[in-house]
Structures are given as C-alpha cells and as structure tokens.
N, C-alpha and C positions, 0 to 999 in steps of 0.2 A: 298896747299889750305891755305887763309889766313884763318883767326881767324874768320873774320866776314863771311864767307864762311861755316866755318865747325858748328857756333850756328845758323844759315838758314837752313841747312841740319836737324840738331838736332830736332831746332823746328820743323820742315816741319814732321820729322818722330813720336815727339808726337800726332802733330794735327792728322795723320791718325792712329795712330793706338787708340787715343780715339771714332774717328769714327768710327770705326770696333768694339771697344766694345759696343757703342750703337748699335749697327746694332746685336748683339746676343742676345736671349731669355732673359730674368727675371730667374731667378732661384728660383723657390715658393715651399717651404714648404709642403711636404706631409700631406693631412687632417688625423687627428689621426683614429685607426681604433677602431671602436665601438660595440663591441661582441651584438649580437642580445639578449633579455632577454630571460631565459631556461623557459619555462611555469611552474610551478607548482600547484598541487590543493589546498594549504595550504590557509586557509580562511573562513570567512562568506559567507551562502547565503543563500537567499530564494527564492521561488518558487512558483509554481500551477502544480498541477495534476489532470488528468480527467483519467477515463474508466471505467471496466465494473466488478460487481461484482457478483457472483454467492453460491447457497447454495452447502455444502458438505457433508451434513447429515441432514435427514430428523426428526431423534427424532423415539418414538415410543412409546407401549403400553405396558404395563403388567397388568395380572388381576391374580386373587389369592381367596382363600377363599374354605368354603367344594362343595359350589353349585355347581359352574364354572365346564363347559365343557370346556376342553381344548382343542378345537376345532375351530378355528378361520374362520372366512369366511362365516359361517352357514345362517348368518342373513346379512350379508355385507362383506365390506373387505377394507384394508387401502388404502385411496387415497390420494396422495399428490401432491400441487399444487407448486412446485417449480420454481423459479422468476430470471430470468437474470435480475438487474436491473443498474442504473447507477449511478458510485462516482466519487463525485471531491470536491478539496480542496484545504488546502494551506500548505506548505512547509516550514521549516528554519532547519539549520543546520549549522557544522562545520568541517572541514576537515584538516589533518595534513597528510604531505605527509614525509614521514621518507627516503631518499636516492633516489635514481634516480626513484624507482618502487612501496614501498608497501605506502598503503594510507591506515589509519585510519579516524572515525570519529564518528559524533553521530548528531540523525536524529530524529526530532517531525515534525509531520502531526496532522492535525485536519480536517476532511470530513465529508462531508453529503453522506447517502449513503440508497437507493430506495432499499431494501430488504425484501423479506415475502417470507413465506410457512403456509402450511397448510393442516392437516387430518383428516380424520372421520374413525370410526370402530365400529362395531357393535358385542358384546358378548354373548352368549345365555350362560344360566343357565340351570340346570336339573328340580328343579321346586321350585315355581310353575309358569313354562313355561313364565319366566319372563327374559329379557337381558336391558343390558344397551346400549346405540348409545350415542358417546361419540366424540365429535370436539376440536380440538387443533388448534390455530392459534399463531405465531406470526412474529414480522419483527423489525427492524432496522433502526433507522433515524438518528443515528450520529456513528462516531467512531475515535480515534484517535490513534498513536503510538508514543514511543519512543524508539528509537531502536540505538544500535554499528549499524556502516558500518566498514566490512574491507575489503580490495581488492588489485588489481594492477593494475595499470599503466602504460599504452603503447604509453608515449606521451600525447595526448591529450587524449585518449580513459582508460575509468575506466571499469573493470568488477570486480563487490564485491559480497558478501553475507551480508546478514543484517538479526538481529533479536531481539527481546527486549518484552518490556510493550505493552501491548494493554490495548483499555479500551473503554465502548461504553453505547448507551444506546437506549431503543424500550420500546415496552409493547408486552405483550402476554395477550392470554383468551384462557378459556378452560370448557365449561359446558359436565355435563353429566344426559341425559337423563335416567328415568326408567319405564320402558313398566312393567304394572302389570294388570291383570294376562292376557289378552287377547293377548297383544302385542297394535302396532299401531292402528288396524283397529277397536278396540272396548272393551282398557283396560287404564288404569290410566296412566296417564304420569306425574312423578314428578321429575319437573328437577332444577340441582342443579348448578349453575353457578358462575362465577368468576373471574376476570380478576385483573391485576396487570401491573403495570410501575416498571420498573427498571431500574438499572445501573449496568454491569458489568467489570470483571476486567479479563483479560487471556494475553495471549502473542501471537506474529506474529513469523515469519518466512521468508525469502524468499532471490531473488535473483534478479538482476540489470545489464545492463550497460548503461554506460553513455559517452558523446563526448561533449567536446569542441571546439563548431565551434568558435569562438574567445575567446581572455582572461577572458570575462568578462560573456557570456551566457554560457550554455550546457545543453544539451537533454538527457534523461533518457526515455528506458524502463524496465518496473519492473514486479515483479511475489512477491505477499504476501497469506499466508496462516494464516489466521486469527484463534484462539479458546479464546472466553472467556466461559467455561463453559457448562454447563446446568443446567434445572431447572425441578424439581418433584414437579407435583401435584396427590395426590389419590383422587380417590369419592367410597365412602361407599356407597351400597346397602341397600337402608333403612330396619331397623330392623332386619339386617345381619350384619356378619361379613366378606362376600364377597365384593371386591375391585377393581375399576381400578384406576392404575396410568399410569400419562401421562409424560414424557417425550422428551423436548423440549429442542435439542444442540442448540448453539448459534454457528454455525463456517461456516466460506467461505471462498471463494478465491478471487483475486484480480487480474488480466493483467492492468494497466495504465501506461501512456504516463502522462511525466512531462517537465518543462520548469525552470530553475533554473538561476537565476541573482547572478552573485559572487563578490562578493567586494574586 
C-alpha cells in the first residue's frame, strides 16, 4: 500500500467513526434531587370559630333566719329556664413544634356568646303567714380566653389539651318579693329589686384536634369548659332578721368548629 493509499484509508476511517459519534444520545446531566419540605406546626396563626354554647349550673337559693320553715316547694318550687345558645369569634395564636411529635403553644380568643338562665322560688315563713317569691336572672354577651396548648403530632393531624385565663362579661337581676300578712291574693307586697353589669375573671379547660389539609389552612374541633365564678345577692325580710340569698354560677360549656390561616 503506498503512502497516499494508507492516509485515504485513515481519513475515510475518521470521517465514520465521527459519524457514529453523532449518531449516539447526548449525555445530560441528572436534575438534582429535591427533598419534599417535612410539614411543621411551628408558627403564627389566626382564625374564626363558631358553635354552640350551653349552661352547667343553674345557681341556687338559701334562706336562713328564726321564722323560716325549711321546707321548700310549700308556696312554689325552683324553675329554671336553661338556654343552648350560640358563639363565635376570632382566633390568633402561636405554635412550636419541639421534634418530629410534641407541639406546644399559646392561644387568645375573643367571642360573642347568646347565653341566659333563670329561676324563681317561693319561701314560706311560720308567721305571720308571710313568704318571699324570689327571681334570679342572668346571661352572657362576650367572653374571651387565653390558654397553653400542648399536644402531638401525627403529621398533619394535632390532638392537644388546652387550658388557661378566661374572662367575660353579662349582667344579672335579681328582686325579691314580700307577701304580708295575707299572701298574694289580699296582703302587702314589698319588693325589693336590683340588678348589676359585670365583668368576670375564672379559667377554661378543655380539649382539641386539629388537621392540616394544606401548609397554610387547618380545622379544629374543640370541647371548652368555662368557670368564671359566682355571684351572692341576700334580701332581708323587712323588719326581720330572716333572709334569702341568691346564688348565680357563671359556668358552661363549649363544642366549636374553627378555621385557622398559618403563616
């Protein structure tokens, strides 16, 4: 083979075997691979809550003094008029979630909240054949909380306990009538009345879960048990030392459904 023979060959075998390299794939770069983000609840948020609130004590009577039969019912008997009624409000909080599961936090609400009760009772004396008929009313127009949340975590899904500050406000009235000496049908009646606006202070209680249908919403429902207190009023027996006092707890309960925005 001459010379010029054997660089024809040569070349002839570069030119195909460039063409064979174009003729296979590109060789590209694997896309990097990108861990999904782990959810957490650690964070601001606030919210709305609606549902239904209920009384869990009624309150009551005592009477006292030398006259008083202590015998109740004689002349009447306690009726009370207890009210399912309905709350909602608004929500803010904040949440720290410690390791894969426990989750801390702390929780204010402010509600408006459709709550009343109310009794009557009628007490007879030994003499002279005189009792008292005695009404208690009151109810409920706001209330608020500030409460710890602590719980765990199943992922998206929270179930806590929660409990803290309560604090609220209504009015109450309370008069008390005095039948002398006939009774109703054709004796003195002098009654003594009196009503009052307040603001109370007591603590809640209760219990939760909660679901994160995406990072940024989650649903809540809740169980609260409310106590701010109670309140004593007495009514004297004109020109005695025999007495009723009245007796009005402030406490209920709470089942709501809430809707919470987290940032």
């Amino acid at each position: 083979m001459t010379f010029r023979s054997a660089l024809l060959a040569s070349a002839a075998i570069l030119t195909a075997g460039s063409a064979f390299a174009a003729d296979l794939p590109a060789r590209v770069a694997p896309a990097p691979y990108i861990a999904a983000p782990i959810f957490t609840w650690t964070g601001f948020y606030v919210g709305l809550n609606a549902g239904a609130a209920w009384n869990n004590s009624n309150g009551g009577f005592g009477y006292g003094g030398p006259a008083f039969i202590i015998a109740p019912n004689v002349y009447g008997s306690v009726n009370s008029n207890n009210k399912t009624g309905f709350t909602g409000g608004v929500t803010a909080g904040y949440n720290w979630q410690m390791g894969s599961s426990f989750v801390m936090g702390v929780e204010g609400d402010l509600n408006y909240i459709d709550r009343n009760n109310g009794s009557s009772v009628a007490v007879p004396a030994i003499a002279p054949a005189t009792y008292f008929v005695v009404n208690r009313g009151s109810q409920n127009n706001f209330f608020g909380t500030l409460r710890a949340r602590l719980g765990f975590s199943f992922d998206r899904a929270l179930i806590y306990a929660t409990g803290g500050l309560a604090f609220g406000g209504g009015n109450g009235d309370a008069n008390a009538t005095y039948f002398a000496p006939l009774g109703p049908l054709g004796g003195v009646a002098i009654a003594t009345t009196g009503g009052n606006s307040n603001s109370n202070v007591g603590w809640a209680l209760g219990a939760g879960v909660e679901y994160a249908f995406s990072n940024a919403w989650s649903a809540k429902l809740e169980y609260l048990h409310v106590d701010m207190g109670s309140h004593n009023r007495t009514f004297y027996q004109p020109a005695t030392t025999n007495f009723i006092t009245i007796n009005s707890d402030n406490k209920f309960d709470i089942v709501r459904a809430g809707i919470n925005y987290r940032f």
